[in-house]
N, C-alpha and C positions, 0 to 999 in steps of 0.2 A: 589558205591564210597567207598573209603579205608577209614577207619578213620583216618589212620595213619597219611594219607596227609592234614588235617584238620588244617587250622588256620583263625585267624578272623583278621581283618584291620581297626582300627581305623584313620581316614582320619583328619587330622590337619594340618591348613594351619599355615604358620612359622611365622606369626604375632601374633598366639593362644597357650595358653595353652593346652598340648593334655591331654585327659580324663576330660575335665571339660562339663555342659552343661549348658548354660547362664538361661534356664528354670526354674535353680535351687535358681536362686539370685531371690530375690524382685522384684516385677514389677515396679519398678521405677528405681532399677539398673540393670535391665536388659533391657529396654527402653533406658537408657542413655550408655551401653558398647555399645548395637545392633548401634544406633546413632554413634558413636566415630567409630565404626569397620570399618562400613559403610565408613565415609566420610576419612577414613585413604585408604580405601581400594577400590577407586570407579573403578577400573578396574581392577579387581578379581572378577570372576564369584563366587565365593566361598560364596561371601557377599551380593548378591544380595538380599537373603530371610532380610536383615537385612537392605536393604535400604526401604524395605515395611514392618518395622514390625509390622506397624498398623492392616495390614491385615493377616501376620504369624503369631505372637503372641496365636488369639484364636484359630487360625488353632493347633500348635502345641501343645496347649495347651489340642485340644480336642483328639489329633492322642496320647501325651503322655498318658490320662485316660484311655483312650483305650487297649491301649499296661500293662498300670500296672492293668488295672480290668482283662483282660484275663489271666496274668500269674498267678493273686491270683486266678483266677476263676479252675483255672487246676492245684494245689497246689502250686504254688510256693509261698517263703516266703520272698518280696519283701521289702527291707532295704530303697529305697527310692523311690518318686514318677515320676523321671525326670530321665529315663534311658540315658545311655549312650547308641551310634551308634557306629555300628560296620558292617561290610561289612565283610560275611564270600566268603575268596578265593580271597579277592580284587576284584575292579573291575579295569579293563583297559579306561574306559570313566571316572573315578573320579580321575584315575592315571594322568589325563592330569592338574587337575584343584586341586590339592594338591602334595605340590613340597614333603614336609616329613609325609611319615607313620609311623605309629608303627604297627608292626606286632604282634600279639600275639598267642603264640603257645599253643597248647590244649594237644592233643593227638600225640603221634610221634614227637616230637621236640627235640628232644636230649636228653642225659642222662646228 
């Protein structure tokens, strides 16, 4: 693969702020947006994990320690505990179920 052609896709549905991660907020206001997203949004696949967040919540909670104990564990020097997702190359199955992306160019994106 070329690097050139390299970028990464943050996926944000148009009811959301893009680059935010709800993980980040207090567990009581992230219970009560997940709730509010939820019931604003009940036929958007997008917001499903957030009509069960009883049961994502620890789920994401344990996938995000995961993801920041492995980048400290291989040098990285990580600013916060709740990464942001990103989709490198896009994908065409999350293309259907998020109307605006943001593309973010790395390598080769223009001068």
């Amino acid at each position: 693969m070329i690097t050139d052609d390299l970028y990464i896709v943050n996926y944000c549905h148009p009811n959301c702020v893009p680059l935010k991660n709800i993980m980040r907020l207090p567990k009581e206001e992230a219970f009560a947006l997940a709730y509010e997203m939820a019931q604003q949004n009940k036929d958007t696949t997008a917001f499903y994990r957030f009509a069960d967040f009883e049961n994502y919540y620890p789920e994401r909670l344990k996938t995000d320690e995961l993801l920041y104990s492995q980048f400290v564990k291989i040098g990285g020097k990580a600013t916060e505990r709740h990464p942001l997702s990103f989709v490198l190359q896009g994908s065409e199955y999350l293309n259907v179920y998020y109307i605006e992306v943001q593309v973010w160019c790395d390598i080769g994106c223009g001068d």
